[in-house]
Structures are given as structure tokens and as C-alpha cells.
N, C-alpha and C positions, 0 to 999 in steps of 0.2 A: 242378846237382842240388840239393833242397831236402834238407840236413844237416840242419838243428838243428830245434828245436820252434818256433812249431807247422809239423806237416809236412800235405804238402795234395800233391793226389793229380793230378799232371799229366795231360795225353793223350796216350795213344798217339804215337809220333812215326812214324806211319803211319794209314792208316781202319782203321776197323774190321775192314771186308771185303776188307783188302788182300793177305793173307796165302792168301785162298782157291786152290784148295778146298782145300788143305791143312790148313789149323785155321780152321773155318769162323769165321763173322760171329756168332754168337749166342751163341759158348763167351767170344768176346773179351770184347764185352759185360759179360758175367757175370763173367767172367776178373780183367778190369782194374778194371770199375766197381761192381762188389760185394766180390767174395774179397778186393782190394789195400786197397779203402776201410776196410773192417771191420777189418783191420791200423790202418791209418790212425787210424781212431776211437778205435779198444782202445789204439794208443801216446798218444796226445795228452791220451788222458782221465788216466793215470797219471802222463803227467808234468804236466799240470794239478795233478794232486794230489800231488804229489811236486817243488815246486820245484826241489830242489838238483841234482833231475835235469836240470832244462834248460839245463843249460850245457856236456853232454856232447853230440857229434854222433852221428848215426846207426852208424857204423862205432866210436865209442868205445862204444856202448851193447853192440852186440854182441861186443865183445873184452872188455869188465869187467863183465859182467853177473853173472859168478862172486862177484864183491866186495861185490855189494851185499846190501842186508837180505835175509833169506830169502825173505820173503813175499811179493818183485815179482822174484826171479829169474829166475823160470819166465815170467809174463808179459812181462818186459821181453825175454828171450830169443825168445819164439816171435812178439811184436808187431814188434820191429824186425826180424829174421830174416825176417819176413813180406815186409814194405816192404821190405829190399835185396832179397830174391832176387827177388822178383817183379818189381821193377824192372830188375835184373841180367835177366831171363829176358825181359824185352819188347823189351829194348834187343838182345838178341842175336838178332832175328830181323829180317826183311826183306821185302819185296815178292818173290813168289819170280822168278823171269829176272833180276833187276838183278845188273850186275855186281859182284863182292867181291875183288876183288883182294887176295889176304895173301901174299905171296911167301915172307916172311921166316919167316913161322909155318907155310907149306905145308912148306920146304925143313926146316924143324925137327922137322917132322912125320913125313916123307918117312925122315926119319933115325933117328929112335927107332921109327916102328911100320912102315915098308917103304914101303907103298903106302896110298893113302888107302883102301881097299877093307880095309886092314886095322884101319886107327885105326877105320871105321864099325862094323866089327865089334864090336872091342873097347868102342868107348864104347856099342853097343847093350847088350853082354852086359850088363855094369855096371849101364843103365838098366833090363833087366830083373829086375835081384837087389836090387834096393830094393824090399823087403817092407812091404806100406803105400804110405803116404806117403814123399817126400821129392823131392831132388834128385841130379843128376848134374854133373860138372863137369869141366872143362877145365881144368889150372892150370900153371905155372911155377914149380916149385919147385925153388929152388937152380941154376936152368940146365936143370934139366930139367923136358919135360911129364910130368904123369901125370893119370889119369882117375881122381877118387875121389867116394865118394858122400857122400850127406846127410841122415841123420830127419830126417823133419817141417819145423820151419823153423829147424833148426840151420843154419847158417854156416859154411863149412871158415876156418880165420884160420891163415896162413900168412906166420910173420915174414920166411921168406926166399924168398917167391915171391908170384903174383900171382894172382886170378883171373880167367880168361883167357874161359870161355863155359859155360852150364849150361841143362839141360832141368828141366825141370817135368815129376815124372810123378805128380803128386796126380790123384786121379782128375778132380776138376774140371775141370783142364789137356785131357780130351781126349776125358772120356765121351758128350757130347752126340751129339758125330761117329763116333766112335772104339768107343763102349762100354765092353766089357772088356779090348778089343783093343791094348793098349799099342807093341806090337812097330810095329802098324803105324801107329799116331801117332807112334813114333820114328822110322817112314823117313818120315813126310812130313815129320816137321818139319824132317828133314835138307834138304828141298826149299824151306826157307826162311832158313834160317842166315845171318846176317848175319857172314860170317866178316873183310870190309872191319874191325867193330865189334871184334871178336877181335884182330886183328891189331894195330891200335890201342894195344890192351892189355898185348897181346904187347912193341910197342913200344916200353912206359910200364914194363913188369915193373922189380924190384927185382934 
């Protein structure tokens, strides 16, 4: 993954229209090669102009972003913020039928919320109480999962846990197809989840 500055805006590690019909081909598009670029832009331009910054990586920009001068905290926060999760949110999704094998994050799962019928539950409710903007997430904290949310393009940063999977429900993420209808771009996207990706994660956790 491209850490440091300058940062440049890969593809898809899928087509555009792989994902169908579940999150059509023209939100991606827009998705990835607009919304993620403009992130992209807006960071690179700042730290162009901000030297001392380029020596900090993407995940150090968003955990000390508190420290820095006033006047680039805000944008340093919501431009990088921008670039991980959107990045974090493409890489968590799949061709939908391909197989995802996560045993180890399923039986984790299985454990703290019952049944998977109940984890979807709950990680929908969740995605529906993010007023606005934001994100939803999947994480490892301390040995345990929980599902917590995100404004706008905050970060959750978790010394003793990992980020494990997260949805996008900015409206961009899903109005094209979707409209205002969130609920049900949360059960498709469920029809896409790269949970193989998750698991991964899972397995990497702290």
C-alpha cells in the first residue's frame, strides 16, 4: 500500500462492474475515481506545502493529527481519513459468489453475537444510526469484536485492537442505485464482503 507522500490512487483490485448488481458499476466509478482522488489531491497539495509533514505515513497522519498546528488539523484529519477508509472499504469487498473462507473470525463471531443472523443485525442497526455521513466498522479490540461507528471521515484508532472490516454509508457510497434507501444497500453490500480480507486481519490483529 502507498504510505507516504506523494500518495497516488491505485485501482480497484477488482472491475468496476464486478461487484454487480449489488453496488452497481457507475457509483464505483464515481466512488473510487472521483470521491477517493479528491482525498488524494486535497492530501498531497498540503503536504506539498507543508514539508515537515512528508515524513509522517498515512496511519501516523491520522493518529497525530491532534498535534499539529491548528490550521491543517481539520484537513489533515478528514484528507487522510478520506484515503484509509476508502481504501480500507474497497479492499473489504469482493466479486460476490467467490469463496471467503474466515473460520477463525466466523467461530469468534459465532461467540460473542450467537449466530451470524445476529452479528448482521446488529452491524446493520449501527449502520443505520450514523446520522449523516460516516462509517461503520468491525474491530478487535483487546480480544474482543465490537461494531462501532465513525463521522464523516474520522478514523476509529485503537491501541489495543485492529481494524478488522467497514461500510461506507456516505450517501455517495450508494445513492445512484440505492437512493435514500440505505437499509437496503446495507444488505447488498453484505452480498459482497470480502470476509477471506477480514479474516486476514483478524489474523494480523494486536
Amino acid at each position: 500500500m502507498n504510505r507516504y507522500f506523494p500518495f497516488v490512487n491505485f485501482p480497484l483490485p477488482y472491475a468496476y462492474n464486478a461487484l454487480e448488481p449489488f453496488i452497481d458499476e457507475e457509483t464505483m466509478h464515481l466512488h473510487h475515481d472521483r470521491h477517493l482522488q479528491t482525498y488524494i489531491d486535497n492530501l498531497n497539495q498540503i503536504m506539498e506545502e507543508n514539508p515537515a509533514l512528508q515524513k509522517y505515513s498515512l496511519e501516523q497522519l491520522i493518529c497525530s493529527w491532534r498535534s499539529l498546528p491548528c490550521h491543517l488539523q481539520t484537513p489533515v484529519r478528514n484528507n487522510a481519513g478520506g484515503i484509509f477508509n476508502h481504501r480500507f472499504y474497497f479492499e473489504s469487498m469482493q466479486e460476490p459468489g467467490t469463496p471467503c473462507p474466515a473460520p477463525e473470525l466466523f467461530r469468534e463471531m459465532r461467540r460473542q453475537f450467537g449466530t451470524p443472523e445476529n452479528f448482521r443485525a446488529e452491524f446493520k442497526k449501527a449502520a443505520l444510526s450514523v446520522f449523516g455521513s460516516g462509517y461503520v466498522w468491525l474491530i478487535s479490540d483487546r480480544g474482543c469484536l465490537k461494531i462501532v461507528t465513525s463521522a464523516n471521515q474520522n478514523t476509529p484508532v485503537f491501541h489495543g485492537g485492529s481494524l478488522l472490516l467497514n461500510i461506507d454509508v456516505w450517501e455517495h457510497a450508494y445513492y445512484l442505485k440505492h437512493y435514500n434507501m440505505r437499509a437496503a444497500y446495507i444488505d447488498d453490500w453484505f452480498r459482497v464482503v470480502n470476509w477471506n480480507r477480514a479474516e486476514e486481519r483478524f489474523q494480523m490483529r494486536c
